[in-house]
Structures are given as C-alpha cells and as structure tokens.
N, C-alpha and C positions, 0 to 999 in steps of 0.2 A: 704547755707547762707540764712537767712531770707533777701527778699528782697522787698523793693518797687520801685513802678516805679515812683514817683516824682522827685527822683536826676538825673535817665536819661532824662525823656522829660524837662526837664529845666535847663542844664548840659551851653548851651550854652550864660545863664547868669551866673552863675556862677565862669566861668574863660573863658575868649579869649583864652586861648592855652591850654583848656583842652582838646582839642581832641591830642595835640602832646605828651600828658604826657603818659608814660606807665605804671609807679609803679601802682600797686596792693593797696597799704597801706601806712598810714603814722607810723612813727615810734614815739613812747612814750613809758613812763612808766607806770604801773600800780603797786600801792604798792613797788615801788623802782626798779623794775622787769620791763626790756625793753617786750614793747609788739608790734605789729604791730595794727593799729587800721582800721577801714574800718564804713565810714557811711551809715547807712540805714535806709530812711525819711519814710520806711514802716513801720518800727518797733517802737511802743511808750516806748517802753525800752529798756535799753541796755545791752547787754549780753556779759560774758567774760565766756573764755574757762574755764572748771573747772580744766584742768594744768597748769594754769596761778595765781590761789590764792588759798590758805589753807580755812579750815572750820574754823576759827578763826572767833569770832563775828557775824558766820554764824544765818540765822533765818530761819528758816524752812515753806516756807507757802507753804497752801491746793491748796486754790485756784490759783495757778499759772498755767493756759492752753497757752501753748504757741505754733503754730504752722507754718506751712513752707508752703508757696504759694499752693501748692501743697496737704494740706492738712494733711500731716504727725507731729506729734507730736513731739516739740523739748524735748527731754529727759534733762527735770529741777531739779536739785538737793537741792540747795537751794539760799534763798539772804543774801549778805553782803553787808556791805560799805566797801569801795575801795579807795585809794588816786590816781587820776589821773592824769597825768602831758603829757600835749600835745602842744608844742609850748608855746604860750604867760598864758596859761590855767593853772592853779595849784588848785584842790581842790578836795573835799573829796562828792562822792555821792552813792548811793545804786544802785548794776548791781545782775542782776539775773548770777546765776553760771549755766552753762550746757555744755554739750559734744552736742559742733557745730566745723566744720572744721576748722573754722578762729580762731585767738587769743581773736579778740575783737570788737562787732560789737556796736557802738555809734546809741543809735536811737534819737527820737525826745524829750528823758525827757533830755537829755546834750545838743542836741541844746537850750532848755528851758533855762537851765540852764546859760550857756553862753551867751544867748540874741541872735541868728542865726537859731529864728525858721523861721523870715521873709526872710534869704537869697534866697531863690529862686524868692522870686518874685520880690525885689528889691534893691537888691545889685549885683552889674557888679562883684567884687573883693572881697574878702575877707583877710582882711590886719592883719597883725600882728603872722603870723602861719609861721613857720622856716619848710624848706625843701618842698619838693613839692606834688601839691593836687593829692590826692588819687583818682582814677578814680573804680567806681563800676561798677561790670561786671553784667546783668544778669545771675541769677545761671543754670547752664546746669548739675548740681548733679544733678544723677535720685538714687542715690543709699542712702536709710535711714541714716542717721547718727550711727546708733548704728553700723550697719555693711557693713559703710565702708573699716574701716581693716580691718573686713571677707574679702571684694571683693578686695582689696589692694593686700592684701598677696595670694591669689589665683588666679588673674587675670593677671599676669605679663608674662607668657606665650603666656595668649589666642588673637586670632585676634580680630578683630573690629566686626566680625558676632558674634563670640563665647563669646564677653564681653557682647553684648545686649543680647543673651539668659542667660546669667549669672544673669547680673539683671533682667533682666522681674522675674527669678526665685527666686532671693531676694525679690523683691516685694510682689510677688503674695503669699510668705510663710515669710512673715516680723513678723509676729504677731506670730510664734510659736519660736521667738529668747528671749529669756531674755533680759529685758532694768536694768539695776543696780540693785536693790535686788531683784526684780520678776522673780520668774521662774517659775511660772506657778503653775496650783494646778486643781486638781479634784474632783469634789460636789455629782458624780456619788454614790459614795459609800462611806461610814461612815467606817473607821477602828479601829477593835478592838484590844485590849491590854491586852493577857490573861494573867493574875498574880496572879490566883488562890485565893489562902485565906491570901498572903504575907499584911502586916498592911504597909501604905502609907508611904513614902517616903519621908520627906521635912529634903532636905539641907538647910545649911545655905547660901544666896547669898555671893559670892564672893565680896570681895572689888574692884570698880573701879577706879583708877586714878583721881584727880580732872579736870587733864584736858581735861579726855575724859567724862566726862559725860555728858557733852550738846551735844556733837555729839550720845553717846547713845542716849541720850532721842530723838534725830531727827529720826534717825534710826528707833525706837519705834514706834512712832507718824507716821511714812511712812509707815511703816510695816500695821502700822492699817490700815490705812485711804487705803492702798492699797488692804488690805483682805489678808494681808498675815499671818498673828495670829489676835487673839481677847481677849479680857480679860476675866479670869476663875476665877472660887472659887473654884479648885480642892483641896485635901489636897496633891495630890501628888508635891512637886516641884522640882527643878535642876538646878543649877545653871549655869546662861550664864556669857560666856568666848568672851572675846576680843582678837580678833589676827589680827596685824597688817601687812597688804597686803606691797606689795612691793611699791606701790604709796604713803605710807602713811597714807590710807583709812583704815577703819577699814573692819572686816568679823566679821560680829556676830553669834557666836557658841553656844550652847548648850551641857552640860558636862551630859549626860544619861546612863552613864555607870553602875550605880546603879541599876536603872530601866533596862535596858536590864539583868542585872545582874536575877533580878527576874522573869523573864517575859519567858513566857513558850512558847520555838520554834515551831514553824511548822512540822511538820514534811511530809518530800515528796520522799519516797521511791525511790532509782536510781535500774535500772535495773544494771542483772551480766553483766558486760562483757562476759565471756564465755558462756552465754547462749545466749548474741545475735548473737557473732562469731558462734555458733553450728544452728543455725537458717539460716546462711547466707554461709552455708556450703553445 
C-alpha cells in the first residue's frame, strides 16, 4: 500500500472512536462495480486496482513514476476516468490503473475534489459518509507487488524464519522477474538471421478489431518507450497477432512463420549414443 503518514499522526481529530473502529476499508462503487476504498494523505493520486476496471477510455502516460515508501516502483499500466460512488459522493474523476494489493487507494486529488483536503487539521467529524471510517494501517508488505503471488502460493508451508529468508530472496533477485510486458533483453550481442539469397518478406498486416486498437497502440507506445522493440525500415515484415489472455488482457504475438520458413538452421552435431555407452564401458 502506498502509504502516508498524515492520516495516522492526526487520526485523533478525525473521529473520537477511531481507535474503536476495526474495518480495513470503506465500501463503494467504482464504475458500478462494489470496491472497497482505503485513504492515503501520502499519495497525491489515486490508484485502483487494475481488476477493478477495464482499458476502456484508458490513456497511456510515460511519465507516470509511482513509488512505495520504501522505494519500489508501483507497477503503472495506464489512466482512466472512473465513476465513483462513496457514501454522500457521486462523481466522475481520473485514477491511475496498477497491480497494488488493495482495491482502491483515494489519495489527496479526491480529497481535492470533495473539498476534505483541510480535514486533518480542522474538522473534529466528518458528516455525511454512510457506514464506518476506515482506519489505515501502516504497510508491513516487505514483498514487491509483482511477486506477491509468487510468495503467496509458495509460502503457505514455510515457518515465520523460512518466510523472511523467502523474501530477503525475493528482494535481493526482484529485478530479474518480469513486470507486464518486460522480460528482459540482452545488448551483449547483436543476432544474426541467415536467409541466404531468399528476396524479403512483407505480409500483409492483419486486421484488428476496432475495439482493440487503442489498447494496441498502448501496448506499442509501452513496448517503445520501454526498449522492448524500436521502429525499422526493414523490407522484411510479419504480421502481429492479438490473443486474448484469460483476464481479458491482450498478448501481443508476432506470426514469423514465414521467416523461419526461410531462414537457415544451426546446425549442432549430437554425439552417438553407442559411442558414448562404448566409452563409458
């Protein structure tokens, strides 16, 4: 959880019986879709889970660095606008989309918004909100976001020694995990593509869907900006394929069948079998 420390050191204006409250969260909608909400006076924006709303009207921005007390990068996908409905509250504003634990963390652009950016310092109560105030915990996550369900689904076994050397080892090796389309890449050596004297290649691109093609070009634009392809003048082309993952998400494919079609193997001699059994005899 992105957290700040203003909601706790001033907790005791905020509500007389906030120390008897236990709930985690308040409950609301987002886009019609019940969410649970949590405020954090650290965060000048507000961030919903990215299982909580579709890339619909999504917008793709570069500069979004978002990170966690602690230094680690919340892993940003993209921003939408969002209908959000919270007690007395009913309106439409722009949350950044990411894979964070929580459903939905409110920072200080909806306090903005609401007119509650002053409640800490001088409001006793906060009147007009149905169900009860949500108390924020300091976050005691030590494990990255990306690969919490790594340590989720592996950890259910281990004692309370064997989970801190599980994370210290998550940590210390975080950087060689994939975060959504990066998976890594190497500069060491340039690779070649022997195709002999075969005349180049260009398919036709494929047709895409009208409704996936703003989420392509995000894709695209991410891809770049993150180094994972660049733009070429080759004559050779291939046409990319969309296939849709089981969340809804796309995978973006490339159809190079052709191309390997002409493209001259390796070749890497295997030793006999019986001559290494006669060796080992």
């Amino acid at each position: 959880m992105i957290q700040g420390e203003g909601f706790e050191k001033k907790r005791g204006n905020f509500n007389k019986n906030f120390n008897e409250k236990k709930d985690a969260a308040q409950g609301g909608k987002i886009n019609g879709k019940k969410c649970s909400f949590k405020v954090d006076t650290g965060s000048d924006v507000s961030i919903v889970n990215s299982k909580i709303v579709d890339k619909k009207n999504s917008v793709l921005k570069r500069n979004i660095n978002l990170k966690y007390p602690t230094g680690e990068k919340v892993p940003v996908k993209f921003q939408t606008e969002v209908r959000v409905e919270l007690g007395r509250f009913s309106l439409n504003m722009p949350m950044i989309v990411a894979e964070i634990s929580d459903q939905c963390l409110l920072g200080v652009d909806f306090l903005k918004i609401v007119n509650l950016e002053n409640v800490f310092e001088s409001a006793f109560r906060v009147s007009g909100l149905e169900g009860k105030i949500a108390r924020i915990e300091k976050s005691s996550e030590r494990v990255p976001v990306p690969l919490k369900e790594l340590f989720d689904n592996n950890s259910k076994k281990l004692n309370n020694l064997e989970k801190e050397n599980f994370i210290e080892f998550l940590r210390e090796f975080e950087n060689v995990f994939s975060e959504h389309i990066v998976a890594g890449n190497c500069n060491s050596v340039e690779h070649v593509i022997n195709v002999q004297d075969s005349l180049p290649i260009k398919q036709v691109p494929r047709r895409i869907p009208i409704h996936m093609r703003e989420e392509v070009d995000n894709n695209i634009e991410e891809m770049k900006t993150r180094g994972v392809i660049e733009e070429s003048q080759s004559p050779w082309v291939s046409p990319a394929v969309m296939v849709k993952k089981k969340d809804g998400s796309i995978r973006f494919c490339v159809d190079y069948r052709k191309l390997n079609a002409v493209t001259i193997k390796d070749s890497y001699p295997l030793p006999r079998i019986d001559e290494i059994l006669d060796q080992l005899a």
